[in-house]
ZADO-1210 file (C-alpha; in nm, 4 decimals, padded with zeros to 6 digits):
<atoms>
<atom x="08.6511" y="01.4276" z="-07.3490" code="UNK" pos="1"/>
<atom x="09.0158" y="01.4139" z="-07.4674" code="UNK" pos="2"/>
<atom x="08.9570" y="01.5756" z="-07.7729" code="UNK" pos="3"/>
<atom x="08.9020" y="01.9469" z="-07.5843" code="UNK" pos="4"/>
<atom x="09.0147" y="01.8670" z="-07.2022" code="UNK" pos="5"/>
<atom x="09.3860" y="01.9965" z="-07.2867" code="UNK" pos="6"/>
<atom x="09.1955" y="02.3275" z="-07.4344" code="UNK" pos="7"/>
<atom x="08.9504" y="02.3665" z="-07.1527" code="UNK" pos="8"/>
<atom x="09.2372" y="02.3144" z="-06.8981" code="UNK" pos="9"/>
<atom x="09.4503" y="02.6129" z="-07.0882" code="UNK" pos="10"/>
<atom x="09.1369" y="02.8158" z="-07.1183" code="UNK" pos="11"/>
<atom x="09.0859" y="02.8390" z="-06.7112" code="UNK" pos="12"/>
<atom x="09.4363" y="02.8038" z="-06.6085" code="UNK" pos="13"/>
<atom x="09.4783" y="03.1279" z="-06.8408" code="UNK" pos="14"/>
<atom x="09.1298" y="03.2470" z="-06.7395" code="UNK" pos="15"/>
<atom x="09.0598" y="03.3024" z="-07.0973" code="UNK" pos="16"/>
<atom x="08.7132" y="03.4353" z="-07.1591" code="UNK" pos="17"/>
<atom x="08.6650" y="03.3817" z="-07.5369" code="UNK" pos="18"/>
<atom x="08.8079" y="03.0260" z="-07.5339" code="UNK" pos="19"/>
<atom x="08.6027" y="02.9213" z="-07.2126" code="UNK" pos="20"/>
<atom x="08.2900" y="03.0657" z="-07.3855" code="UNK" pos="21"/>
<atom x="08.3590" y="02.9274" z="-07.7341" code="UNK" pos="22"/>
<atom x="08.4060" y="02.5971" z="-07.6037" code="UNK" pos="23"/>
<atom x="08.0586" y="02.6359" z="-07.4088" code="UNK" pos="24"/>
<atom x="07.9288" y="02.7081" z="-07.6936" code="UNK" pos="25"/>
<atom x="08.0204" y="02.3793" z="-07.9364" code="UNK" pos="26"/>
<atom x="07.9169" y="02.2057" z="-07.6091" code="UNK" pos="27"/>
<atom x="07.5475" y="02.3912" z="-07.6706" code="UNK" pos="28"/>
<atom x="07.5457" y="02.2901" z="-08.0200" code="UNK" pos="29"/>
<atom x="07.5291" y="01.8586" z="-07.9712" code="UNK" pos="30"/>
<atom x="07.1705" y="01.7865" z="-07.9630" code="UNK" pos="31"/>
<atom x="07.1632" y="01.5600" z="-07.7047" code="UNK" pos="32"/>
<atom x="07.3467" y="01.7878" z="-07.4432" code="UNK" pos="33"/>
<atom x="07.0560" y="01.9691" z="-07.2527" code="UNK" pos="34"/>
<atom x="07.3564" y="02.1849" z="-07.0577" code="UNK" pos="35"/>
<atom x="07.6781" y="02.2147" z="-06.9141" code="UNK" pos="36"/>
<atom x="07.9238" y="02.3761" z="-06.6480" code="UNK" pos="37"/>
<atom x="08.2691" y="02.4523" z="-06.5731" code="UNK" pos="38"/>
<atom x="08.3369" y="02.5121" z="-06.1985" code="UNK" pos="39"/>
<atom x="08.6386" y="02.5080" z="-06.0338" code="UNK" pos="40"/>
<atom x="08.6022" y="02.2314" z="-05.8666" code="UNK" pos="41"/>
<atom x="08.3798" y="02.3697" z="-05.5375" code="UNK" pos="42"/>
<atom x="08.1481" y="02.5757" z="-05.6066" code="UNK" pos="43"/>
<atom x="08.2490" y="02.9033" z="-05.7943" code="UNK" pos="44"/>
<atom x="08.1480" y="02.8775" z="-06.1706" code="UNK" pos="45"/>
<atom x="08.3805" y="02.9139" z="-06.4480" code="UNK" pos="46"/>
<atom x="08.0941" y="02.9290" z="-06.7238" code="UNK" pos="47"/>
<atom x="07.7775" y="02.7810" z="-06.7981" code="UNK" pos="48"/>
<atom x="07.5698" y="02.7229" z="-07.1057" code="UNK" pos="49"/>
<atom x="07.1863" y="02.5669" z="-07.1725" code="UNK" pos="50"/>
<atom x="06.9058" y="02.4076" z="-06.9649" code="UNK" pos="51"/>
<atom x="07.0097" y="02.3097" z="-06.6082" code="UNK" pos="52"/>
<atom x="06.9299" y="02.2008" z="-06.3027" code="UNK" pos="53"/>
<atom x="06.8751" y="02.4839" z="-06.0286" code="UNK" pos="54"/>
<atom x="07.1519" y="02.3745" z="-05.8196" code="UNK" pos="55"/>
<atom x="07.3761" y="02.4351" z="-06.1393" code="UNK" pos="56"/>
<atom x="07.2115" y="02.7667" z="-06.1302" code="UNK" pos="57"/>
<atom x="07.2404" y="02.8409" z="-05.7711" code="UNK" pos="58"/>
<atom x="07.6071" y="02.7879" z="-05.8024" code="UNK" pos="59"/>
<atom x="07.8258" y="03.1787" z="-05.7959" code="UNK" pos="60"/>
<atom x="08.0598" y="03.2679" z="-06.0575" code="UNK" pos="61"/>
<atom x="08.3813" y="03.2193" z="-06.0176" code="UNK" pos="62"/>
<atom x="08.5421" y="03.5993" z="-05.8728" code="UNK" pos="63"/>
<atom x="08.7939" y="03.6472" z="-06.1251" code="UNK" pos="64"/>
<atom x="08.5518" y="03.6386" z="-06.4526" code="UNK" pos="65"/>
<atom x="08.3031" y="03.8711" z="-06.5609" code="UNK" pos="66"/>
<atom x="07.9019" y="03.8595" z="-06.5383" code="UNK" pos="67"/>
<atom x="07.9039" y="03.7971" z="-06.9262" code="UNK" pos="68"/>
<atom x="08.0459" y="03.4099" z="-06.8896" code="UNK" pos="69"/>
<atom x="07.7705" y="03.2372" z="-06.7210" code="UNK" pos="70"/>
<atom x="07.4506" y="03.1534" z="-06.9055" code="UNK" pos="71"/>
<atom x="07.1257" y="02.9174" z="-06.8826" code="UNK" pos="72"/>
<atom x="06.8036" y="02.8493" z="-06.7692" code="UNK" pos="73"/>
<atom x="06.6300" y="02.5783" z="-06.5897" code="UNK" pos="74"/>
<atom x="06.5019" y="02.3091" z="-06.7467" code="UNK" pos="75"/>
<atom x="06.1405" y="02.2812" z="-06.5751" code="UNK" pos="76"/>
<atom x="05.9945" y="01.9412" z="-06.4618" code="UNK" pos="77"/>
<atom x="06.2275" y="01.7264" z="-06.6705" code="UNK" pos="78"/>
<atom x="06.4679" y="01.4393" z="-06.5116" code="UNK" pos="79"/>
<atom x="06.8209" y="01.5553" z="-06.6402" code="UNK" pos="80"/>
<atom x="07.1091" y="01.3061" z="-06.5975" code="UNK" pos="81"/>
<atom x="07.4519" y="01.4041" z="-06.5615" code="UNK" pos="82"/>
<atom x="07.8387" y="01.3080" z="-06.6675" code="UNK" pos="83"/>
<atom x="08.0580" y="01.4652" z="-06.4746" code="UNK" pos="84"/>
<atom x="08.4550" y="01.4614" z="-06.4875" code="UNK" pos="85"/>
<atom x="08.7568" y="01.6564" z="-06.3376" code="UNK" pos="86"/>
<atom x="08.9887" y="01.8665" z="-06.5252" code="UNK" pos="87"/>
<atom x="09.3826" y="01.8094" z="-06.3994" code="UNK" pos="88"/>
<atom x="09.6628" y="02.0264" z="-06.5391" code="UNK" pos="89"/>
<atom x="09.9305" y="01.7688" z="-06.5552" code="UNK" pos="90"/>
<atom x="10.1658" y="02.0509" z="-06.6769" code="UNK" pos="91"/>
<atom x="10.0865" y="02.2310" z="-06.3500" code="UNK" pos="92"/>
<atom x="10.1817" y="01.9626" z="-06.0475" code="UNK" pos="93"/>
<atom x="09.8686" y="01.7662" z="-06.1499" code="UNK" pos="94"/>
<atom x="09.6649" y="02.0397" z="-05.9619" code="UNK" pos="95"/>
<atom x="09.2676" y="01.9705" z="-06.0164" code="UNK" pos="96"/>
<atom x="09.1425" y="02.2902" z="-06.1659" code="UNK" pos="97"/>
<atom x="08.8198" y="02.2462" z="-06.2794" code="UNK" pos="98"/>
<atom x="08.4936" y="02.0206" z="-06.3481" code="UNK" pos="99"/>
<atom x="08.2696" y="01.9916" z="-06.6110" code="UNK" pos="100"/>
<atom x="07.9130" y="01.8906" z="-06.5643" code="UNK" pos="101"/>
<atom x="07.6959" y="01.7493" z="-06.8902" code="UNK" pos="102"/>
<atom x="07.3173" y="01.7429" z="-06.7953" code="UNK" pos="103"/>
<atom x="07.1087" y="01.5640" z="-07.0713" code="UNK" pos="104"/>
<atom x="06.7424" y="01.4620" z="-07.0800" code="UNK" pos="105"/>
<atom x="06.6748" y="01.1348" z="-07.0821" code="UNK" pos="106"/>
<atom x="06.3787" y="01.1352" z="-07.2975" code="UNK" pos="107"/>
<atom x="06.6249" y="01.3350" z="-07.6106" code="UNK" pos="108"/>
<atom x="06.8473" y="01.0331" z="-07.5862" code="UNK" pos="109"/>
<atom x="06.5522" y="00.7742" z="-07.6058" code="UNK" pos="110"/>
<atom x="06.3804" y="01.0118" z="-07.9025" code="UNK" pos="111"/>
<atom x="06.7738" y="01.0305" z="-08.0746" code="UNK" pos="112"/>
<atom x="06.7669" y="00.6065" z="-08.0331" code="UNK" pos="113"/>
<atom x="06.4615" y="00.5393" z="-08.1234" code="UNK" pos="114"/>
<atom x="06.4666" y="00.7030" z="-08.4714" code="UNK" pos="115"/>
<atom x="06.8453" y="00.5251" z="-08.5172" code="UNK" pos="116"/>
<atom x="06.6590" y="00.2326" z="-08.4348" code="UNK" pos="117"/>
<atom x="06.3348" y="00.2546" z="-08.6625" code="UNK" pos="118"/>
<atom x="06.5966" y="00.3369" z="-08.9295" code="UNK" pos="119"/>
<atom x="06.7998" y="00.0428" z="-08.8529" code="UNK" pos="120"/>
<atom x="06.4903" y="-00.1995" z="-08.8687" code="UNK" pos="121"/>
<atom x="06.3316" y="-00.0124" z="-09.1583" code="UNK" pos="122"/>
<atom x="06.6622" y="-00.1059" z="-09.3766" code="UNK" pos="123"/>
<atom x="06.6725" y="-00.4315" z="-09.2557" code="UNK" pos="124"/>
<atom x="06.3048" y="-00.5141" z="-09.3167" code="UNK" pos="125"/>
<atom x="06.3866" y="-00.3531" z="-09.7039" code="UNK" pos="126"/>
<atom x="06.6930" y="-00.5456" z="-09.7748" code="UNK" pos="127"/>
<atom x="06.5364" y="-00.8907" z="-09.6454" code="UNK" pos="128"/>
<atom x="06.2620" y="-00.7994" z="-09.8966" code="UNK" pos="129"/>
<atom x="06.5033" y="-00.7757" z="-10.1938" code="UNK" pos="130"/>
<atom x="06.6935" y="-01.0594" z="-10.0524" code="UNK" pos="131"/>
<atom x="06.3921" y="-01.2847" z="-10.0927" code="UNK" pos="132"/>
<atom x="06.2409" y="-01.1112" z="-10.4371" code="UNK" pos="133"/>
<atom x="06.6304" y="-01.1628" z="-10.6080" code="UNK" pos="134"/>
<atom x="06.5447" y="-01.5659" z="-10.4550" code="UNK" pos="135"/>
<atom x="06.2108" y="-01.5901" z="-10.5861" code="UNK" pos="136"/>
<atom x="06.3465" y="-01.4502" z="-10.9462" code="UNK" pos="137"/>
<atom x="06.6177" y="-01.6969" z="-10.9769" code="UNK" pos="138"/>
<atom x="06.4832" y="-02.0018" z="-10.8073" code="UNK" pos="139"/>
<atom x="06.2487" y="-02.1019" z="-11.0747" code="UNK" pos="140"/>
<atom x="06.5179" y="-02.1154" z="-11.3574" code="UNK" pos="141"/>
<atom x="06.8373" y="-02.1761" z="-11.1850" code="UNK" pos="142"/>
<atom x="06.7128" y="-02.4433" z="-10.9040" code="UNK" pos="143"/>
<atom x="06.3377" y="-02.5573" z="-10.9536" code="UNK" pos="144"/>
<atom x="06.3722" y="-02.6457" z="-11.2961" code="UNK" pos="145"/>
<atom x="06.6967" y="-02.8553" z="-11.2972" code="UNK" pos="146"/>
<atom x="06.5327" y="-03.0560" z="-10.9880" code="UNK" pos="147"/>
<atom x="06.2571" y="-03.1424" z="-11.0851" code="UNK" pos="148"/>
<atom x="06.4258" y="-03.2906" z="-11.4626" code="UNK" pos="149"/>
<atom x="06.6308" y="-03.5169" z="-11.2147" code="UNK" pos="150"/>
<atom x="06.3222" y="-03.5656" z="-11.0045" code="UNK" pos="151"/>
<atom x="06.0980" y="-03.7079" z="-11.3406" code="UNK" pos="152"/>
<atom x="06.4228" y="-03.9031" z="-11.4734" code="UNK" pos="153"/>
<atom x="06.4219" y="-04.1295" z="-11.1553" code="UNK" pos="154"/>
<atom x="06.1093" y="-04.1754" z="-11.1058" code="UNK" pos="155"/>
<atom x="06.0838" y="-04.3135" z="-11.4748" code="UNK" pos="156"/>
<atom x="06.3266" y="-04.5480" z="-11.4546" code="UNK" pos="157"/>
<atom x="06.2625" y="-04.9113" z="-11.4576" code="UNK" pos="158"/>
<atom x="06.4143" y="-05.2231" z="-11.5057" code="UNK" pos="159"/>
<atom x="06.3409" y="-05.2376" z="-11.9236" code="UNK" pos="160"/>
<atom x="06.4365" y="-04.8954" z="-11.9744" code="UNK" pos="161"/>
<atom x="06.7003" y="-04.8459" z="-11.7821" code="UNK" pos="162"/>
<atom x="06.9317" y="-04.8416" z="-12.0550" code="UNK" pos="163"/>
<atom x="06.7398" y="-04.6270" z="-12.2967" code="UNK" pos="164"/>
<atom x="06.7000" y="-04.3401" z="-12.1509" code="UNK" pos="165"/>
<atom x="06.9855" y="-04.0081" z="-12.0494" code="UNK" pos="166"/>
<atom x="06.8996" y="-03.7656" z="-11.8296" code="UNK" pos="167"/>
<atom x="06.9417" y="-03.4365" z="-11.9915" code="UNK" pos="168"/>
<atom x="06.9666" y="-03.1092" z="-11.7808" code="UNK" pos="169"/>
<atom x="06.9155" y="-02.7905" z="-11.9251" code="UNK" pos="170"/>
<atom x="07.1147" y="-02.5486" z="-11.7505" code="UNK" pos="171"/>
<atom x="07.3587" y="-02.3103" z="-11.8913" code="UNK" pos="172"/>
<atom x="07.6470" y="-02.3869" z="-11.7550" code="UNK" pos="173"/>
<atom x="07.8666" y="-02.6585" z="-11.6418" code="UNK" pos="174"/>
<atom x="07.7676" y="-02.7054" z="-11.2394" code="UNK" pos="175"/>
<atom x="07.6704" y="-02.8810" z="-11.0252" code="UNK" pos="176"/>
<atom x="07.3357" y="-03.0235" z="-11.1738" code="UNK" pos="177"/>
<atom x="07.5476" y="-03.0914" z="-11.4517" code="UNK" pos="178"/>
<atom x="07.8267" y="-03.3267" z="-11.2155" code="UNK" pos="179"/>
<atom x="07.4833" y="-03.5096" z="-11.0886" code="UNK" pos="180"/>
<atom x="07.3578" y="-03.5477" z="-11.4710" code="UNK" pos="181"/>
<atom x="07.7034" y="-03.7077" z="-11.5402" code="UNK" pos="182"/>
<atom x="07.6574" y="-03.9311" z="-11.2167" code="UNK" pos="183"/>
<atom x="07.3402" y="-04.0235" z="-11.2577" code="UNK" pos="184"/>
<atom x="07.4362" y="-04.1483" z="-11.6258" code="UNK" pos="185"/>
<atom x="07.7225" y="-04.3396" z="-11.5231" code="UNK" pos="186"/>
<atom x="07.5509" y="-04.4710" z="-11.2695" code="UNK" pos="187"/>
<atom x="07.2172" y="-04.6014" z="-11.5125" code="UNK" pos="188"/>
<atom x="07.5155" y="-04.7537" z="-11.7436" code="UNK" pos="189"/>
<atom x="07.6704" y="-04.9728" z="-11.4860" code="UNK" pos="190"/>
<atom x="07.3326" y="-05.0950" z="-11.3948" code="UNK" pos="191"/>
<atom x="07.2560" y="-05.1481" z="-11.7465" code="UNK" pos="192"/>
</atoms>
């Protein structure tokens, strides 16, 4: 809205044709914008673009433009929903001198969302997948086999051999099955 309000307000304050219809026509071209009209505020129409209502095209145009400004055509058995907002020229006593009127169909929006949506699931569904293929990969090497080394070194132990025996994890690098290896060893010395 604030992004072509200040134009719109110039183009009818100025009553200029070409502006008023360009700006109709970027309106006409967002896909989820069934119609729209200018007025002035009563009933008189400054321009009008798209499908609309028939009260939107019951409304006259406004005197001081030509026949060529006002466009559309109903949009037949469909439940349109409309946004609606004045246009004050704060330059100009803060005199209300238009409204604008955006009619969209419900069932574009829910279409527009729902393929946003099946998207949104689709590439979550896809990078859970990888998620859990990259863990499968590394859990073997990296965390299965380091646990279960520790896992047959306890369960070995006894009383006699408690001394003879180092647990010996084969891992790479220096982490943190390789802190519990050094634990763990201490820890069969002292009881030793």
């Amino acid at each position: 809205q604030e992004g072509f309000e200040h134009t719109l307000i110039n183009a009818i304050w100025e009553l200029d044709q070409r502006q008023i219809r360009s700006i109709l026509f970027g309106f006409s071209k967002n896909p989820i914008i069934s119609g729209v009209t200018i007025t002035d505020g009563k009933s008189a129409v400054f321009g009008r673009i798209g499908k609309l209502p028939q009260e939107a095209l019951d409304l006259p145009l406004h005197s001081l433009l030509p026949r060529t400004m006002v466009a559309g055509s109903k949009l037949a058995n469909s439940q349109l929903s409309k946004y609606q907002f004045n246009l004050i020229a704060s330059s100009h006593n803060s005199k209300m001198i238009g409204q604008v009127n955006f009619y969209w169909n419900q069932d574009i929006i829910i279409d527009e969302m729902s393929y946003e949506f099946m998207v949104l699931v689709l590439g979550a569904l896809v990078k859970t997948l990888a998620l859990w293929l990259i863990f499968l990969l590394f859990q073997g090497p990296i965390l299965n086999r380091p646990l279960k080394q520790i896992t047959q070194y306890i369960s070995s132990l006894n009383k006699t051999s408690i001394s003879d025996s180092k647990l010996k994890i084969s891992t790479r690098n220096f982490n943190e099955f390789k802190i519990l290896e050094n634990y763990i060893n201490t820890m069969t010395n002292r009881l030793s």
